[in-house]
C-alpha positions as CSV (number, residue, x, y, z in Angstrom):
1,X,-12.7,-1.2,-60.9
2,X,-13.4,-3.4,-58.2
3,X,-12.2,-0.7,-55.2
4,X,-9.5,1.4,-54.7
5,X,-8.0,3.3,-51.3
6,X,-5.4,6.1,-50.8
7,X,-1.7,5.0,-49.6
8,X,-1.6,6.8,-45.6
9,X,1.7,9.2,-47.2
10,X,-0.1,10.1,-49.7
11,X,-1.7,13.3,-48.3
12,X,1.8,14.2,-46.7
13,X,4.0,14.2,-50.4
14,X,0.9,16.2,-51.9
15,X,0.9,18.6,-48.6
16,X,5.0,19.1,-48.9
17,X,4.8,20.0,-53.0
18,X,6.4,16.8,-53.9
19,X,3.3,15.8,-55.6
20,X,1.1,18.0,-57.6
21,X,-2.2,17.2,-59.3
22,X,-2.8,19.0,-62.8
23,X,-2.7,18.9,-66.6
24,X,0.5,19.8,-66.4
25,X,2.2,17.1,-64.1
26,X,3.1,14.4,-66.4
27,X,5.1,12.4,-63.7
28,X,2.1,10.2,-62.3
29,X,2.2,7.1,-63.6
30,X,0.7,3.8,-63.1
31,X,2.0,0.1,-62.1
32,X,0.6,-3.3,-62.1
33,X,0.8,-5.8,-59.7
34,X,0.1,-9.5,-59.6
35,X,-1.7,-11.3,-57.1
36,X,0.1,-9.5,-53.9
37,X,-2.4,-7.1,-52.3
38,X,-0.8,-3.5,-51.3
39,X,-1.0,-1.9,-48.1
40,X,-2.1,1.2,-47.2
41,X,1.5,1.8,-45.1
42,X,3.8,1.0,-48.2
43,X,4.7,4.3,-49.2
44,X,7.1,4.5,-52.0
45,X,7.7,2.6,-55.5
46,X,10.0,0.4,-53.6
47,X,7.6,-1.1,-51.2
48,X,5.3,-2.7,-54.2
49,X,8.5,-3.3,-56.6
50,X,8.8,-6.8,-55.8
51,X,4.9,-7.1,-56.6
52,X,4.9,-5.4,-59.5
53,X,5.0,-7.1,-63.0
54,X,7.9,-8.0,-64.6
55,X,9.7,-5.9,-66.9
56,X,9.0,-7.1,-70.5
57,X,5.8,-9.5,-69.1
58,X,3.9,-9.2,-72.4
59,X,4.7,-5.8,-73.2
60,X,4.9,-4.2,-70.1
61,X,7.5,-2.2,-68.9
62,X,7.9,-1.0,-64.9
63,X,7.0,2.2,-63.7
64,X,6.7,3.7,-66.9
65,X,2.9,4.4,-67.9
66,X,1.7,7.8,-67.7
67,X,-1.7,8.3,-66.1
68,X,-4.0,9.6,-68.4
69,X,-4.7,13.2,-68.9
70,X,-5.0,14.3,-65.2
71,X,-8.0,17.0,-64.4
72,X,-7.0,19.2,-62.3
73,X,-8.5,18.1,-58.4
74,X,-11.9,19.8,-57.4
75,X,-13.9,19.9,-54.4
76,X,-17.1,19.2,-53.8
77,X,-19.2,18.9,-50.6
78,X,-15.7,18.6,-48.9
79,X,-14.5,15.9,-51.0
80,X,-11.6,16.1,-53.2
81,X,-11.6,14.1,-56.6
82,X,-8.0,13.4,-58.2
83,X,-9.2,12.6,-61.9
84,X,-7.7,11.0,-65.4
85,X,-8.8,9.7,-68.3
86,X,-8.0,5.7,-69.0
87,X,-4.7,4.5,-69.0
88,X,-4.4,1.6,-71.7
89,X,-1.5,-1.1,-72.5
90,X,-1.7,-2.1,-75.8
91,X,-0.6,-5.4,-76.9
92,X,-0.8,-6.9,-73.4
93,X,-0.4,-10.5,-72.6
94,X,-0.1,-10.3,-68.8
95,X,-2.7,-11.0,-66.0
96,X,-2.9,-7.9,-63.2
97,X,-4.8,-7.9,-60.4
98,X,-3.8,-4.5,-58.9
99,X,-3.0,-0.7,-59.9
100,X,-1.1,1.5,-57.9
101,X,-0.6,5.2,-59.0
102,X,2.5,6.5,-58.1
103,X,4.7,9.9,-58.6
104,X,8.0,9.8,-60.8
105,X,9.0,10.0,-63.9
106,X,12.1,7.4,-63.4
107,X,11.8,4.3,-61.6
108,X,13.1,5.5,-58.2
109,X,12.5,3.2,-54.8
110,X,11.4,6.8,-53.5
111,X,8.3,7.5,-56.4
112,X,5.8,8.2,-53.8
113,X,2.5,6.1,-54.2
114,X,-0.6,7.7,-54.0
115,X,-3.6,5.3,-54.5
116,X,-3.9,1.4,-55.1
117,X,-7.0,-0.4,-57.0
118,X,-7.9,-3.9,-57.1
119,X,-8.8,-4.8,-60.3
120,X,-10.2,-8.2,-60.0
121,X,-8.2,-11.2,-62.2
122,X,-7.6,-9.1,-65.5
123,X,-6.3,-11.3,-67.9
124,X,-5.6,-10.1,-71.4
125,X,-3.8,-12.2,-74.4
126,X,-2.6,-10.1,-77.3
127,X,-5.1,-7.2,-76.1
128,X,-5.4,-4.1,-74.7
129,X,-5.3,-3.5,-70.8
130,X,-7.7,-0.4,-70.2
131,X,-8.2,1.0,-67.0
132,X,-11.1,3.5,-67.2
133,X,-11.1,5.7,-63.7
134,X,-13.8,7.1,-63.5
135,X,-16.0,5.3,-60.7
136,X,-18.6,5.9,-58.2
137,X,-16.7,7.5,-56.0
138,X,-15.5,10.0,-58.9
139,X,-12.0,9.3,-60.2
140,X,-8.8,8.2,-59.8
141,X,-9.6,8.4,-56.2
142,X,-10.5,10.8,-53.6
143,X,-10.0,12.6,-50.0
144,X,-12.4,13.8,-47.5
145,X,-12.0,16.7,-45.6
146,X,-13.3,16.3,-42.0
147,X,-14.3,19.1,-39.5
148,X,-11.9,18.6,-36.3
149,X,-13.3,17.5,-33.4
């Protein structure tokens, strides 16, 4: 993927329990948007709704995807890696250009967002839509711990 960042709440709902990161937590899920960058303020599902694909645009439904298989987060040399394996739409026929990872299993204008990911122009026609996180910066995305000054 072409970059990604973390949405500035995110650390807060993960702080406060609303958000955990394990096998276990089925309730991250993943949205597409069109052409409409995110912001790193937007902080909930409802802030990105409008941007987000529409629901039954070539087999695509919103807020709905599970995230792959999460791995549970890990440090190391005081960064914090938040991975997954791919998340794929089968029998796409839509054109995204961002991800956004969000918390919820309902689509709820509170679902907390986590990270965003610009994709590029990914255009796919009676397809599959894979989006394989692991990247340089290793996974889904990550946090750095810094001493205090």
């Amino acid at each position: 993927m072409a970059g990604n960042a973390v949405y500035d709440n995110a650390i807060l709902h993960m702080a406060i329990g609303e958000v955990t990161w394990n096998a276990a937590d089925s309730d991250i899920r993943v949205i597409l948007n069109g052409n409409v960058a995110p912001t790193k303020t937007d902080a909930h599902w409802s802030d990105v709704s409008t941007d987000e694909l529409a629901d039954a645009t070539g087999n695509y439904t919103q807020c709905t995807m599970a995230i792959g298989t999460l791995t549970t987060a890990h440090v190391v040399s005081a960064v914090t890696h938040f991975e997954s394996t791919a998340t794929a739409w089968s029998g796409a026929t839509f054109t995204a250009y961002y991800a956004s990872t969000c918390h919820g299993a309902a689509k709820t204008a509170a679902n907390p967002l986590l990270s965003y990911h610009n994709l590029g122009t990914q255009a796919v026609v009676a397809g599959t839509l894979t989006l394989t996180w692991a990247n340089a910066s290793g996974g889904v995305f990550t946090m750095t711990a810094s001493a205090e000054t």
